[in-house]
C-alpha positions as YAML, in Angstrom:
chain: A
units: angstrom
residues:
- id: 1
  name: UNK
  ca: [-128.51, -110.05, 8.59]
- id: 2
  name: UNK
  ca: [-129.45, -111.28, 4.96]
- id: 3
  name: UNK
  ca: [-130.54, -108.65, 2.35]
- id: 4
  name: UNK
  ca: [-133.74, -111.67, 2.67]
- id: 5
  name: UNK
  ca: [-134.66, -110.82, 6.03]
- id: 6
  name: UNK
  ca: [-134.06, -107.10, 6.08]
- id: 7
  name: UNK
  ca: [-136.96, -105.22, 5.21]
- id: 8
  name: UNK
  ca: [-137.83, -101.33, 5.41]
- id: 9
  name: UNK
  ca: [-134.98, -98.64, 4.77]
- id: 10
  name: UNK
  ca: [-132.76, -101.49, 5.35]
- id: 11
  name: UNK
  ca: [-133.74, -103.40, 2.03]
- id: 12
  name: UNK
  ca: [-132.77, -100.62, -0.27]
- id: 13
  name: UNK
  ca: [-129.44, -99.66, 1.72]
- id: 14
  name: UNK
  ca: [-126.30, -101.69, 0.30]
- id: 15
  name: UNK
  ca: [-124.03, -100.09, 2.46]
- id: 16
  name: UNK
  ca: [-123.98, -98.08, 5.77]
- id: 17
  name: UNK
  ca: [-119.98, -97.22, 6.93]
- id: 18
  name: UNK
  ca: [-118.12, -95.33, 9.10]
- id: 19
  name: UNK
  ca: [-114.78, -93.26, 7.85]
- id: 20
  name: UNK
  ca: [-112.96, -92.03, 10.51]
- id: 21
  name: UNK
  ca: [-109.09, -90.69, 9.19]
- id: 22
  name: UNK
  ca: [-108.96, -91.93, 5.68]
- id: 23
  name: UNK
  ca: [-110.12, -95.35, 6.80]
- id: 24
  name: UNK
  ca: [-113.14, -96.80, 7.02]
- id: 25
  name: UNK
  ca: [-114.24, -98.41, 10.65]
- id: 26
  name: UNK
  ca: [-114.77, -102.35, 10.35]
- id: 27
  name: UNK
  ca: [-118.21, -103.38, 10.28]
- id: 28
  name: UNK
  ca: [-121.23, -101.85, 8.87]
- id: 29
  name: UNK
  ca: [-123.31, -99.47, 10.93]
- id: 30
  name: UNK
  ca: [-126.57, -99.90, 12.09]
- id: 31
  name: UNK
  ca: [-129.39, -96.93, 9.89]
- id: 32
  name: UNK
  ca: [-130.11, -96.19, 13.76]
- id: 33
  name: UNK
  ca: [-126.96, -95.13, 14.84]
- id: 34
  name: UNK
  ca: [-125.15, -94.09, 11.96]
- id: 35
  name: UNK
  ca: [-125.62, -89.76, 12.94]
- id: 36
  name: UNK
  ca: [-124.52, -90.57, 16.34]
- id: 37
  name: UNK
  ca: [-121.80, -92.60, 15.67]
- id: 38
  name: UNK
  ca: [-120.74, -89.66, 12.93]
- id: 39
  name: UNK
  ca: [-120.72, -87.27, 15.45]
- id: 40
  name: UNK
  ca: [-118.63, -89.35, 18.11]
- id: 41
  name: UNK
  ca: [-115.89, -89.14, 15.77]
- id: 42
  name: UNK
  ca: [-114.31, -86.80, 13.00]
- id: 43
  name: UNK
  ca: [-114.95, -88.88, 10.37]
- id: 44
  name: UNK
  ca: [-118.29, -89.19, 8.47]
- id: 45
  name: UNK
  ca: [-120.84, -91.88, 7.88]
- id: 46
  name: UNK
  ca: [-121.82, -93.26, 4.21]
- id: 47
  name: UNK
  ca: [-125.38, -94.38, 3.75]
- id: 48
  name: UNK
  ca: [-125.84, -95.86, 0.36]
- id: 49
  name: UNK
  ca: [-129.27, -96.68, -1.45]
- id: 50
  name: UNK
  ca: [-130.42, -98.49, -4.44]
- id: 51
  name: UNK
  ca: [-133.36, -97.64, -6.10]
- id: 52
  name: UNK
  ca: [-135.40, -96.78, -2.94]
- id: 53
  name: UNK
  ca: [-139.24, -95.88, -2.81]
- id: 54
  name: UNK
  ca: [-140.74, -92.81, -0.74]
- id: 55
  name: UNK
  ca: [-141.62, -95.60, 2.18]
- id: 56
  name: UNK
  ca: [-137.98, -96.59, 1.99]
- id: 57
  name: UNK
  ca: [-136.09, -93.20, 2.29]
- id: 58
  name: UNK
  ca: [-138.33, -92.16, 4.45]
- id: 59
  name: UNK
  ca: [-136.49, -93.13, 8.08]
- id: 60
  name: UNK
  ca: [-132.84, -92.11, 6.40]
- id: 61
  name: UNK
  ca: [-134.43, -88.44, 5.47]
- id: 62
  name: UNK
  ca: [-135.33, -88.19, 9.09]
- id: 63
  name: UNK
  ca: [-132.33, -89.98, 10.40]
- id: 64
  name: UNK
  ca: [-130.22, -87.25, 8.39]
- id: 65
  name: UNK
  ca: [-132.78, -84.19, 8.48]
- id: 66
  name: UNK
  ca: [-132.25, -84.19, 4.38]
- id: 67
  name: UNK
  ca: [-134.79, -81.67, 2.67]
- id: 68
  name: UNK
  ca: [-138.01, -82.83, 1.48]
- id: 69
  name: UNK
  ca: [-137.79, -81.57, -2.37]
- id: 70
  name: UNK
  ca: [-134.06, -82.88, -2.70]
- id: 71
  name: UNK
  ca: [-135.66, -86.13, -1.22]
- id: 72
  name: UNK
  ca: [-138.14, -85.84, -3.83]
- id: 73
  name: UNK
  ca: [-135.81, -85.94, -6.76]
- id: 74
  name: UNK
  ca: [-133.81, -88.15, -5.62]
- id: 75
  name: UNK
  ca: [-136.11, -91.06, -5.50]
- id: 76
  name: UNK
  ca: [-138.26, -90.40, -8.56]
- id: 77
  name: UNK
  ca: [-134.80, -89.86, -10.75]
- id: 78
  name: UNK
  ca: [-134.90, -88.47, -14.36]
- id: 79
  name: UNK
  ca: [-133.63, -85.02, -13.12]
- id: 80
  name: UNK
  ca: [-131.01, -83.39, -15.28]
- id: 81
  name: UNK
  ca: [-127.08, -83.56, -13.70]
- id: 82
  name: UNK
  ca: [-127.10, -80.37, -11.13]
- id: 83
  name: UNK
  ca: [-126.20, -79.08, -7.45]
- id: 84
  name: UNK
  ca: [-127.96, -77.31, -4.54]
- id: 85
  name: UNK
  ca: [-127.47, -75.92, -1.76]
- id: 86
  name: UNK
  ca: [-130.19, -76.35, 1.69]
- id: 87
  name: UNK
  ca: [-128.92, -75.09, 4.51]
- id: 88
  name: UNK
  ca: [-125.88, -77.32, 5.76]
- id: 89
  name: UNK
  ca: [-127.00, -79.83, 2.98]
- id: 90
  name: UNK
  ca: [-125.19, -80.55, -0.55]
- id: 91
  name: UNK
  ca: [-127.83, -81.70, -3.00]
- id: 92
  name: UNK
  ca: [-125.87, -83.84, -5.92]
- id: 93
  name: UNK
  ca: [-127.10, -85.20, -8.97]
- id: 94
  name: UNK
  ca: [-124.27, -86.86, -11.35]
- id: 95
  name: UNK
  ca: [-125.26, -89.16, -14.52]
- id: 96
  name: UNK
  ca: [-123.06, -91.86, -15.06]
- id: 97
  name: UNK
  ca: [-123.02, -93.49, -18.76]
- id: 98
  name: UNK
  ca: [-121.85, -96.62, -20.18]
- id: 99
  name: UNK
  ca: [-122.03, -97.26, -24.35]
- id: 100
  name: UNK
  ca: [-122.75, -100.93, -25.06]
- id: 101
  name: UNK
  ca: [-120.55, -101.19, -27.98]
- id: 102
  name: UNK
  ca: [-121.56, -104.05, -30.05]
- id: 103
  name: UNK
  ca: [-125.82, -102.56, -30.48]
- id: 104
  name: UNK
  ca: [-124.31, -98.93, -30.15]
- id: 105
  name: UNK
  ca: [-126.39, -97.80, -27.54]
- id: 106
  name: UNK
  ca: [-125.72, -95.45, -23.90]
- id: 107
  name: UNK
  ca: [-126.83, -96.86, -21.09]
- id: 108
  name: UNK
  ca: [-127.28, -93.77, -18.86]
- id: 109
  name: UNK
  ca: [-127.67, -94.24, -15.09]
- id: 110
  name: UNK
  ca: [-128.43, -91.91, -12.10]
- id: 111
  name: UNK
  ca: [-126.46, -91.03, -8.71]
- id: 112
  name: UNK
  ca: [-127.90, -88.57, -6.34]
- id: 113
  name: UNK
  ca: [-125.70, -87.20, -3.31]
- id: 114
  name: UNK
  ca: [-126.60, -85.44, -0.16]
- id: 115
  name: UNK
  ca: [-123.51, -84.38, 1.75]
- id: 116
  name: UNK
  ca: [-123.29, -83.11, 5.07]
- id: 117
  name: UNK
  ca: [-120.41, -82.06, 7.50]
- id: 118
  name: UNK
  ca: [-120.21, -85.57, 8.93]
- id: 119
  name: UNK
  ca: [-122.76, -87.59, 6.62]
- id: 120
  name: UNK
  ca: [-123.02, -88.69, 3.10]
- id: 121
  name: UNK
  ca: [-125.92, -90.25, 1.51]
- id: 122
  name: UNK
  ca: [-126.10, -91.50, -1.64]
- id: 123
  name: UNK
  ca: [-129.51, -93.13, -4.03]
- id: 124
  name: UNK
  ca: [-128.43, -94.69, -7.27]
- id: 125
  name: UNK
  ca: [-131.10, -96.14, -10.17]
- id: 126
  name: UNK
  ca: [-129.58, -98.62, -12.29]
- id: 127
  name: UNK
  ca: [-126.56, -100.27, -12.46]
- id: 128
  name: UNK
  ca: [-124.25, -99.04, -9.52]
- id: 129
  name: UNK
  ca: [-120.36, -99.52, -11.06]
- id: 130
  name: UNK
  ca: [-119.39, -96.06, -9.91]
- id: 131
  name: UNK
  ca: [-120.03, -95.97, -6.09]
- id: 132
  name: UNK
  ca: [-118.88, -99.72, -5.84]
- id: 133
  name: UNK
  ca: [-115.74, -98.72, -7.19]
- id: 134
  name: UNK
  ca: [-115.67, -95.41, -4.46]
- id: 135
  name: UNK
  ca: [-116.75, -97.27, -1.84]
- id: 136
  name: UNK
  ca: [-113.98, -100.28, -2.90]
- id: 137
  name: UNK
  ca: [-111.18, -97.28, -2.94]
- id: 138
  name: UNK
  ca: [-112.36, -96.21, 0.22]
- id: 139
  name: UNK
  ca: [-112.61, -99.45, 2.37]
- id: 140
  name: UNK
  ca: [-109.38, -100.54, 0.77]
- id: 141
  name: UNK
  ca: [-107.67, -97.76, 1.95]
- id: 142
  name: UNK
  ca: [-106.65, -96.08, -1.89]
- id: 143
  name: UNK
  ca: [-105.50, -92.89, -0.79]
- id: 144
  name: UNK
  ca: [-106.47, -89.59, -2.20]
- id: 145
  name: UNK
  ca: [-103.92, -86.45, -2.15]
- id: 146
  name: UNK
  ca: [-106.10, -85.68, 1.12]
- id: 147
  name: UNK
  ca: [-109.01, -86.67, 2.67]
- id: 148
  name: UNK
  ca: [-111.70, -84.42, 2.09]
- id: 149
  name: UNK
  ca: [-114.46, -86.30, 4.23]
- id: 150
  name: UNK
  ca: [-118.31, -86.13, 2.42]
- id: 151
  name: UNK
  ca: [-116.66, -83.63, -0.38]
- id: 152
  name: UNK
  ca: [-114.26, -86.15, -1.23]
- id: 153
  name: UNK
  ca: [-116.75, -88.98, -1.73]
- id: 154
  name: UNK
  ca: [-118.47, -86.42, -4.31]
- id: 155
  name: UNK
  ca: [-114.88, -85.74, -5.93]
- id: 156
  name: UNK
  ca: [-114.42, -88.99, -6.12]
- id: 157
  name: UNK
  ca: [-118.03, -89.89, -7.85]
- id: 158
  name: UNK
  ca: [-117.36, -86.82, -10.07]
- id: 159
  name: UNK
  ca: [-113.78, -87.89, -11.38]
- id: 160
  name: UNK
  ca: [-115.13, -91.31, -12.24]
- id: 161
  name: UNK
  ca: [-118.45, -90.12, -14.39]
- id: 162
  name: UNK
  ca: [-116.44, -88.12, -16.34]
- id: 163
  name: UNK
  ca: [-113.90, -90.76, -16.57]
- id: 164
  name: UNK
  ca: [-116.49, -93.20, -18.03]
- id: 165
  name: UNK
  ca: [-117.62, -90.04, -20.22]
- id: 166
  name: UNK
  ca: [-114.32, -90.09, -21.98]
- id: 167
  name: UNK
  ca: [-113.97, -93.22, -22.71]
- id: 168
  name: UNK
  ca: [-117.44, -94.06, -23.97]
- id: 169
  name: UNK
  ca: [-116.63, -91.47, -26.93]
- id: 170
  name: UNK
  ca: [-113.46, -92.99, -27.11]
- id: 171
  name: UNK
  ca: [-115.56, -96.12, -28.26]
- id: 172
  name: UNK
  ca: [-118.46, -93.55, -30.46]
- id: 173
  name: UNK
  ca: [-115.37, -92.02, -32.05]
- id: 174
  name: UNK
  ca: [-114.52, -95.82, -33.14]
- id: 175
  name: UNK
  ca: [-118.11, -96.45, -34.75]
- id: 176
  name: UNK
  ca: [-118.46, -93.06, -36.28]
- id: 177
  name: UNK
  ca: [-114.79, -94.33, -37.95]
- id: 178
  name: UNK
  ca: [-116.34, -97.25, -38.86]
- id: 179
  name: UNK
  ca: [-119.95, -95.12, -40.75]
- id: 180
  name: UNK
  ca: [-117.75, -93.09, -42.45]
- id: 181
  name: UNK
  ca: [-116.33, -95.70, -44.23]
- id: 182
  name: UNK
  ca: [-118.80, -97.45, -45.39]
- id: 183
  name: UNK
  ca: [-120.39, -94.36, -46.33]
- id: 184
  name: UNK
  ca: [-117.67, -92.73, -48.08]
- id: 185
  name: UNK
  ca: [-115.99, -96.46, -49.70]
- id: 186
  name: UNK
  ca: [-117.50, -98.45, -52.33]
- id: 187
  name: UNK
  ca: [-121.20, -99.47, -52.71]
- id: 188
  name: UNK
  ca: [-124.99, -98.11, -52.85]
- id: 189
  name: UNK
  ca: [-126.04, -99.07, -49.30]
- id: 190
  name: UNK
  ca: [-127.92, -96.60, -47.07]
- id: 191
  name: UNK
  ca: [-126.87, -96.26, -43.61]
- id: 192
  name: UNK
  ca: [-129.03, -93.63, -42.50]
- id: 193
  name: UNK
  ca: [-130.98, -95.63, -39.76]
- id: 194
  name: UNK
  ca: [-127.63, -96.25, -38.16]
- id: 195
  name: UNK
  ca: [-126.25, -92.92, -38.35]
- id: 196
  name: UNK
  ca: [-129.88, -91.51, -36.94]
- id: 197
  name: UNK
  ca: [-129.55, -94.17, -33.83]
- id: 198
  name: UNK
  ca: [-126.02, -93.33, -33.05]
- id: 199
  name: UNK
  ca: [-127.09, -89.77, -33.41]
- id: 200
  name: UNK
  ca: [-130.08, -90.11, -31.12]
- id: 201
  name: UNK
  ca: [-127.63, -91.64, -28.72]
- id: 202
  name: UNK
  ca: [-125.30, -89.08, -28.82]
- id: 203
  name: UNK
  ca: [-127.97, -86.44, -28.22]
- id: 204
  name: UNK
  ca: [-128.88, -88.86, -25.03]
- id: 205
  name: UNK
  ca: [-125.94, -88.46, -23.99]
- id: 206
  name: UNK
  ca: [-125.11, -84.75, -24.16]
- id: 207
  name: UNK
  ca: [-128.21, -84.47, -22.05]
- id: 208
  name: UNK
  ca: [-126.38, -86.27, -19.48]
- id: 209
  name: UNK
  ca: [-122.86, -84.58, -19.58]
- id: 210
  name: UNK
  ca: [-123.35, -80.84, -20.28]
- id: 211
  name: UNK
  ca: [-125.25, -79.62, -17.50]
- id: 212
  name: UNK
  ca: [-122.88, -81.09, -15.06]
- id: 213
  name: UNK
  ca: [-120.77, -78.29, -16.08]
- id: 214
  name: UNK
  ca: [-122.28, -75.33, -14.06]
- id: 215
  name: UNK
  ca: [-121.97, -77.93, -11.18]
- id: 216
  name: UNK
  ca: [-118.68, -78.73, -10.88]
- id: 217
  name: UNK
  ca: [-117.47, -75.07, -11.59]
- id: 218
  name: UNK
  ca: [-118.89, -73.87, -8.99]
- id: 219
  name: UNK
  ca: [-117.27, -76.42, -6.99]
- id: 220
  name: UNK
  ca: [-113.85, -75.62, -8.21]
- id: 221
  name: UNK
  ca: [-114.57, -71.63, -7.60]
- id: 222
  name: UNK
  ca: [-115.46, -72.57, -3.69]
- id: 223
  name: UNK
  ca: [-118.88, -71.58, -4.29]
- id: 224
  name: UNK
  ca: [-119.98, -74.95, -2.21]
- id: 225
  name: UNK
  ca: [-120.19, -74.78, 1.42]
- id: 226
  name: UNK
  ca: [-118.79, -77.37, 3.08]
- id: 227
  name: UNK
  ca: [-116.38, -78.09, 0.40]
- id: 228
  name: UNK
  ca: [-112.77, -77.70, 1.95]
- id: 229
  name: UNK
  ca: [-110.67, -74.75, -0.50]
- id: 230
  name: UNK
  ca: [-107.87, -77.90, -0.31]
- id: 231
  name: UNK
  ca: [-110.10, -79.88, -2.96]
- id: 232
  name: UNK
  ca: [-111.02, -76.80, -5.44]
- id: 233
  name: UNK
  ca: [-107.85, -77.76, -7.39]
- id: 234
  name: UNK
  ca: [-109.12, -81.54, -7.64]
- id: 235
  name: UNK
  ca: [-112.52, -80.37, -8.45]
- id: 236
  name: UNK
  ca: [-111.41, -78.08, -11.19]
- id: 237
  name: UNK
  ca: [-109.39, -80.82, -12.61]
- id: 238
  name: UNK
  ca: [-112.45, -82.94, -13.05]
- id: 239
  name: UNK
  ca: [-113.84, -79.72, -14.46]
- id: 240
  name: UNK
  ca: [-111.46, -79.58, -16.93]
- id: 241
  name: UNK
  ca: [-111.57, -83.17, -17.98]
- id: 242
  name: UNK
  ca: [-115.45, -82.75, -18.52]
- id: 243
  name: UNK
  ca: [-114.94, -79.87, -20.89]
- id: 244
  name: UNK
  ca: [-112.49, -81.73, -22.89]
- id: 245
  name: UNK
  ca: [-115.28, -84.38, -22.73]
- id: 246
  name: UNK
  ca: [-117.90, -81.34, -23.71]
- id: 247
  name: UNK
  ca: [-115.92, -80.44, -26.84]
- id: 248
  name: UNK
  ca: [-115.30, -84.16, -27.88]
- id: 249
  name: UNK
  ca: [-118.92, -84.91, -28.24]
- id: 250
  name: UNK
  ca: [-119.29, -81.35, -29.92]
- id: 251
  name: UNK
  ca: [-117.79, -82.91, -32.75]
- id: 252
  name: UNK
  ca: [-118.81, -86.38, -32.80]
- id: 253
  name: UNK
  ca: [-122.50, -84.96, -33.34]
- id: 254
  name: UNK
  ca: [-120.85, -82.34, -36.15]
- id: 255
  name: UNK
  ca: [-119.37, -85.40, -37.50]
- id: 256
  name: UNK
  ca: [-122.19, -87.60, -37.61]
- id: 257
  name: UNK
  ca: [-124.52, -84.49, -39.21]
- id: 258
  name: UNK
  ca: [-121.75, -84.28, -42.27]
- id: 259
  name: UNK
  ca: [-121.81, -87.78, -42.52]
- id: 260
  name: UNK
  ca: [-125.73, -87.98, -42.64]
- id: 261
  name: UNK
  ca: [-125.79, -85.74, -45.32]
- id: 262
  name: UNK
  ca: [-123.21, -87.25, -47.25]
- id: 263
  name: UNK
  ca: [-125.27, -90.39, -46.87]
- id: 264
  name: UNK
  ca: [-128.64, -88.88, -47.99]
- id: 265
  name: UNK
  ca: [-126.51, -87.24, -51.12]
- id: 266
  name: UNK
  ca: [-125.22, -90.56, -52.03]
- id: 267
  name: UNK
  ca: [-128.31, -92.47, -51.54]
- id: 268
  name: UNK
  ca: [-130.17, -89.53, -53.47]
- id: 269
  name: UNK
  ca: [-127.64, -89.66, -56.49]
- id: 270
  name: UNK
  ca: [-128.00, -93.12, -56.66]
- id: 271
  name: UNK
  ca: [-131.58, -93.10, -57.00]
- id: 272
  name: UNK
  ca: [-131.34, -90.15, -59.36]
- id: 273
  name: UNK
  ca: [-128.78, -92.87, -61.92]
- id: 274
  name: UNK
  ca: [-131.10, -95.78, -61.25]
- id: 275
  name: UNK
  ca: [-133.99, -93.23, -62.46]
- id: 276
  name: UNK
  ca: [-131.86, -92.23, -65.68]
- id: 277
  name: UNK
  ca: [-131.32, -95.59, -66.35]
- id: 278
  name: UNK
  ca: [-134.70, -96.41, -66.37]
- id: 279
  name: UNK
  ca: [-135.60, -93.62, -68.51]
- id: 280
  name: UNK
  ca: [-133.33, -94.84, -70.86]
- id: 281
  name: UNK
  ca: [-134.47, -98.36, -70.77]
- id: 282
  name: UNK
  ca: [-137.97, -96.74, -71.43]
- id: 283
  name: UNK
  ca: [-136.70, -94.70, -74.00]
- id: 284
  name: UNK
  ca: [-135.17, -97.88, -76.08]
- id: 285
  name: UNK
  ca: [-138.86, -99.81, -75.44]
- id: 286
  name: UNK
  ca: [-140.63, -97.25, -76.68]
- id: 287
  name: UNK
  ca: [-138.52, -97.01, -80.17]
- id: 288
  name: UNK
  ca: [-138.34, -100.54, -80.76]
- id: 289
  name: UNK
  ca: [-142.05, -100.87, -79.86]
- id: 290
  name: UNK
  ca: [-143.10, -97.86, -82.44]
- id: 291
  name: UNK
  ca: [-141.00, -99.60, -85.11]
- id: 292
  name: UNK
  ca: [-142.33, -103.53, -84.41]
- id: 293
  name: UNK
  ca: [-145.79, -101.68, -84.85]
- id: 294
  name: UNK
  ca: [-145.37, -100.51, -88.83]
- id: 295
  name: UNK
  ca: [-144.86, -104.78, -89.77]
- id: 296
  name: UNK
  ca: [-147.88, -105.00, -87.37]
- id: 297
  name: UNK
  ca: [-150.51, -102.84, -88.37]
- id: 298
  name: UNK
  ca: [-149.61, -103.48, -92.38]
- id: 299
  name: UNK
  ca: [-149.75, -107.50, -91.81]
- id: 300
  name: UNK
  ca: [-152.54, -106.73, -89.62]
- id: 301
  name: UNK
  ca: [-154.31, -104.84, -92.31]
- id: 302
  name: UNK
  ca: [-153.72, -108.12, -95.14]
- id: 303
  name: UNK
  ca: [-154.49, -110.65, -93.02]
- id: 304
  name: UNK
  ca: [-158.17, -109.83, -92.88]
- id: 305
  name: UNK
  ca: [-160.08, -111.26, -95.10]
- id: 306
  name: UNK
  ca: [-161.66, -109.79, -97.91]
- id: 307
  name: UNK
  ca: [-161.54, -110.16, -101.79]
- id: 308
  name: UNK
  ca: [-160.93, -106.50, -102.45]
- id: 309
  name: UNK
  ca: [-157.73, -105.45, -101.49]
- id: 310
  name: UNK
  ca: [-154.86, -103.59, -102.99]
- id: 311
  name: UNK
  ca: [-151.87, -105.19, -104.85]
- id: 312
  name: UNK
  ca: [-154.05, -108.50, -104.07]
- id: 313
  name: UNK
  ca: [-154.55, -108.86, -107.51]
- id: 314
  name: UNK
  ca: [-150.60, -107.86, -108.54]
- id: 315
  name: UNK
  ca: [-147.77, -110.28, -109.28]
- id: 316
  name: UNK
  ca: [-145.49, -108.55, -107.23]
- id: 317
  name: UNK
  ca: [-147.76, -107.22, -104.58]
- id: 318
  name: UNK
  ca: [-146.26, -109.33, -101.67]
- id: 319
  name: UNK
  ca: [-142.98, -107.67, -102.11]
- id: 320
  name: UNK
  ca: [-143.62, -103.90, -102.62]
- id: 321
  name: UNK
  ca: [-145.43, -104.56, -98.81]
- id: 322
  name: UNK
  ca: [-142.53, -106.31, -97.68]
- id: 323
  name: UNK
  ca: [-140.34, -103.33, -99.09]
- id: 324
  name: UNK
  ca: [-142.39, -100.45, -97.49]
- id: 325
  name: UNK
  ca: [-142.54, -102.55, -94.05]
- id: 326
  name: UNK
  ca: [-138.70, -102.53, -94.41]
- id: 327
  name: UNK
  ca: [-138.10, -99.37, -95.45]
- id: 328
  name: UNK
  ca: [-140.56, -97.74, -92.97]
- id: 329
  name: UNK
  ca: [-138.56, -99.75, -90.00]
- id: 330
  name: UNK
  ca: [-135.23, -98.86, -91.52]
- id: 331
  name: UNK
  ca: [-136.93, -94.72, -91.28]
- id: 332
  name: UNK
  ca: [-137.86, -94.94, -87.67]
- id: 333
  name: UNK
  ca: [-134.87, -97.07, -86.75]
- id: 334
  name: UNK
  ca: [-132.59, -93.97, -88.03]
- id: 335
  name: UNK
  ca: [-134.95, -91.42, -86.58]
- id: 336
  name: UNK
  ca: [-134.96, -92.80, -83.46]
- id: 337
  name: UNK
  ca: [-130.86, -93.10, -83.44]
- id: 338
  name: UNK
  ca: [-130.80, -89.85, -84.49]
- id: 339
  name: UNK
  ca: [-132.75, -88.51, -81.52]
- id: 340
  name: UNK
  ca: [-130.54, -90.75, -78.79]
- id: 341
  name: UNK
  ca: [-133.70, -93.18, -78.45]
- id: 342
  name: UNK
  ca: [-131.31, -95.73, -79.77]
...
């Protein structure tokens, strides 16, 4: 049957399999039977949606008698990365990120796991990289140290998330590199607007990786029922590898704060030059302008016209003006030196 011509529950499920010893049984299995052929066996059945609607988990939450508020979440997403506990049911919420590198931007995701002794069902929203690659492991045959049946699905999710944590700051660590650079080399430029993106990403980001920490210590302290005390050690491995992640990003967002501020003190001291420049351009108009105004005013004065003026009438009239024109430019001109104007 064709994704086309399957309609329902079975539209939104990409995969329904049975693991029975490590190995998953050939064939996929029917939404119908899937809890009865779980319990026929020792194994455990994986049922796993994409981006499903309230219609469309609707026969799987009866199918697997999952609780109503954990259904709840898990189709209308945006809940922050955290575990609970109904009954006989693990309620799993892991947020998977990817950074896009070349516009410097995380891509965060959503997986939601219920877990039961013999049943695992899983609702992802967005791009689904992380349970193909479990689910590939798993029908391959990849072993783990031990099979822990549902828990070991959710070990499995868990170790990759915080796999893809670490290396998407490997790749921030790279571009925050690459800001301090520019910031700190030669040039005027302003790179505030990138260091505020990769900042807001970053803060994105922790959002999706530090609550996940109460979560997964708890499952390495055996705090989880129906988690098996042989995985505790993996879990609290995965634990550890997310605080390492934890203090990483720590410091990329100290980093990128320092590196703001240098910015805005560069940028500010190079407005405060360009301003002293220009008030020493200013400065040197002004003088020259005051001085170009004495030849001004006093040719201003003799070029109007009437019969009665003084030194007119004299022989040498025309140069005792020139000489007190010159002399009252030569004045200002050594004033104005004299006070820096110049």
């Amino acid at each position: 049957m064709t994704d086309v011509q399957r309609t329902g529950a079975d539209a939104v499920i990409g995969d329904c399999g049975l693991y029975t010893a490590g190995e998953r049984v050939p064939g996929r299995v029917p939404l119908r039977e899937a809890a009865h052929a779980a319990d026929a066996t020792d194994g455990y059945v994986w049922v796993g949606l994409r981006e499903p609607t309230d219609a469309d988990i609707a026969e799987v939450a009866q199918e697997f008698a999952l609780p109503s508020l954990a259904v709840e979440d898990a189709v209308h997403a945006h809940q922050r990365p955290k575990l609970e506990v109904y009954d006989d049911v693990v309620f799993a919420v892991l947020k998977p990120v990817r950074y896009v590198d070349h516009v410097e931007v995380v891509e965060i995701t959503e997986i939601a796991m219920f877990l039961r002794p013999q049943a695992v069902v899983s609702v992802r929203h967005g791009e689904g990289g992380v349970l193909r690659q479990v689910r590939a492991e798993l029908d391959a045959g990849v072993p783990a140290e031990e099979d822990f049946g549902p828990a070991g699905v959710l070990y499995r999710t868990a170790d990759r998330v915080v796999d893809a944590y670490e290396v998407a700051l490997g790749h921030i660590d790279l571009d925050v590199d690459d800001i301090e650079r520019l910031v700190f080399g030669p040039g005027d430029d302003d790179h505030s607007e990138r260091i505020y993106k990769l900042k807001q990403e970053v803060a994105e980001f922790r959002r999706a990786m530090l609550p996940l920490q109460r979560p997964l210590e708890r499952l390495a302290a055996g705090e989880v029922p129906h988690v098996p005390a042989a995985a505790e050690p993996y879990f609290r491995d995965v634990h550890d590898h997310l605080l390492r992640a934890v203090d990483q990003i720590e410091v990329v967002d100290r980093q990128l704060t320092d590196v703001l501020q240098a910015n805005t003190a560069r940028v500010t001291t190079g407005q405060s030059r360009v301003a002293l420049r220009q008030n020493e351009d200013m400065r040197k108009i002004s003088a020259w302008a005051a001085i170009a105004l004495v030849p001004t005013a006093i040719a201003g004065v003799y070029g109007m016209n009437f019969e009665h003026m003084p030194e007119l009438g004299t022989r040498y009239g025309y140069f005792v003006v020139l000489a007190v024109i010159a002399g009252a430019c030569v004045a200002l001109h050594r004033a104005f030196r004299r006070n820096g104007w110049l």
